[in-house]
N, C-alpha and C positions, 0 to 999 in steps of 0.2 A: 483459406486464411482464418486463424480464430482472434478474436475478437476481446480486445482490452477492456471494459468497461466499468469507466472513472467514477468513482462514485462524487461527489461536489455537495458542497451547501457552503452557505455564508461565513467567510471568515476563515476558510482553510488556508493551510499555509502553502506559498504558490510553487515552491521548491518540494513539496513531499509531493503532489501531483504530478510535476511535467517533467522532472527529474527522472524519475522512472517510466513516466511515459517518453521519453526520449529517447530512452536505452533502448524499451519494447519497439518501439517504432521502426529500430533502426536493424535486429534481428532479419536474417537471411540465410533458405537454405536453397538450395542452386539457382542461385539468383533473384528468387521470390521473396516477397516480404514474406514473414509468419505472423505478424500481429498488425491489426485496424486497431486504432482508437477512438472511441468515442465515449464521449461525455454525459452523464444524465444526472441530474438531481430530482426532488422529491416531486417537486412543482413543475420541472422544466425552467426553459428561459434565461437568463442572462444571471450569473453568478457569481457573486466577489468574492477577491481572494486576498490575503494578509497583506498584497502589493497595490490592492486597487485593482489589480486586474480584472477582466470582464470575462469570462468562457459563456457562451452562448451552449446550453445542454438540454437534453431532449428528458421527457418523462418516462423513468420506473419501466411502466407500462409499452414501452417502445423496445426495451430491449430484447434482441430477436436472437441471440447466441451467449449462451451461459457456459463461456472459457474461463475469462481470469477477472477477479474484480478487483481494483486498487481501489483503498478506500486512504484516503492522507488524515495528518493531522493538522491541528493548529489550535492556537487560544480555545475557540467556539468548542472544541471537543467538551471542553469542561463544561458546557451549560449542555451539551447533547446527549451526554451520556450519561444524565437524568431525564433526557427527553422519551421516555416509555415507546411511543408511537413510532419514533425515530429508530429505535435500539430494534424494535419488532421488527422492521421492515429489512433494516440491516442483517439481521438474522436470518429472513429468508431468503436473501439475496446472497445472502453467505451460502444459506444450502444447496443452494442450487447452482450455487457455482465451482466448477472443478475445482480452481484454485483461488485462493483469495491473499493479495498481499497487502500490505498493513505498513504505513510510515509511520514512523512518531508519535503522538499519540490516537491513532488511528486505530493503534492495538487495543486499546483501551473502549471504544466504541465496542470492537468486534468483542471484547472480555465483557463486554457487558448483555452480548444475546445468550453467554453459556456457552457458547463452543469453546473458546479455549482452556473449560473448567478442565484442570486436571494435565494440562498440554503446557511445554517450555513457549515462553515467548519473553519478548523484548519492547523496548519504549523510549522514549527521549530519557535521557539518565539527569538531565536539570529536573525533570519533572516526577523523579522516581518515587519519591515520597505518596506523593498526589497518585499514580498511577499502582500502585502495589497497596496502596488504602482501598482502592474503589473497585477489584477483583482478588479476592482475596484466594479464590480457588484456581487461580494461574498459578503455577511454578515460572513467577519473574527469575530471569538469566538477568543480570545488570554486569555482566562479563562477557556481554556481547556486543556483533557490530549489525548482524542479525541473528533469528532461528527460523528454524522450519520442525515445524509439526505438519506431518501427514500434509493434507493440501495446504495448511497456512504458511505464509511465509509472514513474521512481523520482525523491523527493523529499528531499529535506536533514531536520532535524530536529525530530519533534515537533511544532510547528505548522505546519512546512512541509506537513503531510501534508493540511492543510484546504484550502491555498493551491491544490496541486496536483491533490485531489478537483475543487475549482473550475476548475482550468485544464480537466480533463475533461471536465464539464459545460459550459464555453465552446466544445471542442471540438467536444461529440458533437451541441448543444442549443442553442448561442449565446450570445456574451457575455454577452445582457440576462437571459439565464437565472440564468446564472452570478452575476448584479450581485444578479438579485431573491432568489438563496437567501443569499448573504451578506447583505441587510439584513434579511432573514425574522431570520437569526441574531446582528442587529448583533457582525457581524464585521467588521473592515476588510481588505477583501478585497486583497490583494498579486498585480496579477494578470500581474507581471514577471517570466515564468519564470527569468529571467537574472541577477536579480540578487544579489545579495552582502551578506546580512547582517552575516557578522560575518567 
């Protein structure tokens, strides 16, 4: 089983985390789960979320399987992704992991270690201004619902982050996969990486 690992800190938004951990969760190939989820931020320990909510997450240093990293966004991106210390760790955490997926402005974090220098990617589109200011060397897609580049996967806003769990799962698994966990979740699944909500 490979291993989902959430990345958290204070203030993310609770819909671009467990959104697509839900989709992950719920992938299956003859019967077996394909993805663990677990949680870790920088410190460890108990972690709020834009709902108040509480995730209890383990530290950095714990993680023993470098599959898929989901990193979400929310408000707090914009004070972290001046956080130097913050951006370093994410970078390496980015390398080392096969794939990395990105919600809302989440992208915008990972545009800030230099890997998506030069690669299409995507963002919350309320926040497009702010997010195409502060990575100037992305090729922003704002005619997305997500993208993928090579291992990344970064997705527009907030629901877009289920959409694009799913695109991944069509990827790694097959579309009918992808079809059977969206109605497991009666979800209506968007499965037009391209398109243009708003």
């Amino acid at each position: 089983m490979k291993a989902v690992n959430v990345l958290l800190y204070e203030g993310f938004t609770t819909m671009d985390a467990l959104g697509p951990a839900e989709v992950l969760s719920r992938a299956r190939e003859d019967e077996r789960k394909c993805y663990e989820i677990e949680y870790f931020s920088v410190f460890g320990g108990l972690v709020g979320s834009s709902t108040s909510a509480k995730i209890w997450t383990r530290k950095l240093d714990e993680i023993a399987k470098f599959d898929i990293l989901l990193v979400p966004g929310g408000f707090a991106a914009r004070e972290l992704a001046h956080e130097g210390e913050f951006i370093a760790i994410l970078g390496e955490l980015a390398h080392r992991h096969d794939r990395v997926i990105t919600v809302c402005t989440g992208s915008v974090l990972l545009a800030k270690t230099g890997l998506l220098d030069g690669m299409e990617a995507t963002s919350n589109k309320l926040s497009w201004q702010w997010v195409t200011s502060e990575a100037q060397s992305v090729r922003w897609i704002r005619a997305a619902r997500w993208c993928v580049s090579g291992k990344f996967y970064t997705s527009s806003g907030v629901s877009a982050g289920i959409d694009a769990a799913l695109g991944f799962i069509a990827d790694m698994h097959g579309r009918n996969e992808a079809q059977r966990i969206a109605v497991t979740m009666e979800y209506v699944y968007n499965s037009d990486k391209n398109a243009e909500l708003f």
